[in-house]
VOTI-707320 format. One record per residue (C-alpha): residue number from 1; x, y, z. Coordinates in steps of 0.2 Angstrom, whole numbers, plus 5000, padded with zeros to 4 digits. Layout:
<atoms>
<atom><seq>NUM</seq><x>X</x><y>Y</y><z>Z</z></atom>
...
</atoms>
This chain:
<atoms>
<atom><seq>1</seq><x>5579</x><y>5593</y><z>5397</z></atom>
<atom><seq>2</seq><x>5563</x><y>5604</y><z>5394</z></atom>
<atom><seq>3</seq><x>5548</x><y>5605</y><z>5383</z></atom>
<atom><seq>4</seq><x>5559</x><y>5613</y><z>5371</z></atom>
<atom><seq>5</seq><x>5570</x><y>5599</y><z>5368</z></atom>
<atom><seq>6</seq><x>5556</x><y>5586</y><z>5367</z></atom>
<atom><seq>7</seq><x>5537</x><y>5585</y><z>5372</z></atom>
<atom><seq>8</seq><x>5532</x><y>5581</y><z>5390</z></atom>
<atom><seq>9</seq><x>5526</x><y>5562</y><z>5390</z></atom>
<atom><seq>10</seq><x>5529</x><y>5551</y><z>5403</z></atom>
<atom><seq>11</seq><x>5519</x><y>5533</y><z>5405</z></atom>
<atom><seq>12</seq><x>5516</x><y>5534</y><z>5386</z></atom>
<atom><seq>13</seq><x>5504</x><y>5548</y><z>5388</z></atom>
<atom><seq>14</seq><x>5506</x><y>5566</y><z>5379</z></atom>
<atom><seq>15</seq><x>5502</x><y>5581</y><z>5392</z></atom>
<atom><seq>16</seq><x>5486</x><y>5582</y><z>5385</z></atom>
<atom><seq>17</seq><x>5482</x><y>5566</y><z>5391</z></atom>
<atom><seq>18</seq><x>5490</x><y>5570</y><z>5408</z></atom>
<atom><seq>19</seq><x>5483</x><y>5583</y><z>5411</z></atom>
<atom><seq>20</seq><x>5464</x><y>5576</y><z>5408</z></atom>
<atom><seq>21</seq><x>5469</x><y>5562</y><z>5420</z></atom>
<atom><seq>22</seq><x>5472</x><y>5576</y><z>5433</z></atom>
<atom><seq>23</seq><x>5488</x><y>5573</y><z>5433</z></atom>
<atom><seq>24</seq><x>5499</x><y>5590</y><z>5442</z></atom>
<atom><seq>25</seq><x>5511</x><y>5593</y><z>5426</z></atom>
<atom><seq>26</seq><x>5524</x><y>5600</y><z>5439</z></atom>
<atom><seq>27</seq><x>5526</x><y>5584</y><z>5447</z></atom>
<atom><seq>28</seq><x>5529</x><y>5574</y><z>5433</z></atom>
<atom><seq>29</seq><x>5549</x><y>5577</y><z>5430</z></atom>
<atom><seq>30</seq><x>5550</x><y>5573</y><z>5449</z></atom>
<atom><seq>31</seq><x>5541</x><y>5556</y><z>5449</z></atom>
<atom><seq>32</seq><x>5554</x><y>5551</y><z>5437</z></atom>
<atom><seq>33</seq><x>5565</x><y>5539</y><z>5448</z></atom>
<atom><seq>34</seq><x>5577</x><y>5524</y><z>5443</z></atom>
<atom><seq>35</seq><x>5568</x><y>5509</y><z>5441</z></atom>
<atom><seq>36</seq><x>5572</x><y>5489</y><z>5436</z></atom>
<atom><seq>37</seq><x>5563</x><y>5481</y><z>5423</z></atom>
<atom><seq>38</seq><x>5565</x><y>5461</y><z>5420</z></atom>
<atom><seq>39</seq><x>5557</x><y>5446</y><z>5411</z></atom>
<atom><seq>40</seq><x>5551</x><y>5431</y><z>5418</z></atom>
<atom><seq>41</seq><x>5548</x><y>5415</y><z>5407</z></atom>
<atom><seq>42</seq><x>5536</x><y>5402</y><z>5415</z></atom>
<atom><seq>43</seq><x>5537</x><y>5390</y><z>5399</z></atom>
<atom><seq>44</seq><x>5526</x><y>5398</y><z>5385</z></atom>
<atom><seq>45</seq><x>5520</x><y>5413</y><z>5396</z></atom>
<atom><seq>46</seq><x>5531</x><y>5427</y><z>5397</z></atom>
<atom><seq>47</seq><x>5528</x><y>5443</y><z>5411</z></atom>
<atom><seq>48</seq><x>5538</x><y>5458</y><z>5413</z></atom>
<atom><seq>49</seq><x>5537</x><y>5467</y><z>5428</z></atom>
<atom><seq>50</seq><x>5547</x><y>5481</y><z>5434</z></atom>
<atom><seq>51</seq><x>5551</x><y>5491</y><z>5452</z></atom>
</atoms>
């Protein structure tokens, strides 16, 4: 999928704001890997964390 189908964002950031952060915009399609996300309730307080 390119920019033609939808806008580059990746992290919740627009490319703008990638590219002010110095990110290199060619790289961000490869850091895109598979990844876990889970919740963990310790009584009231609630973390997710994710690898």
């Amino acid at each position: 999928m390119g920019e033609s189908v939808a806008p580059i964002e990746y992290n919740y950031m627009t490319k703008d704001e990638l590219f002010q952060k110095g990110v290199p915009l060619d790289s961000v399609q490869s850091m895109e890997v598979p990844g876990f996300s889970t919740l963990l309730r310790d009584g009231k307080r609630i973390s997710h964390t994710y690898i």
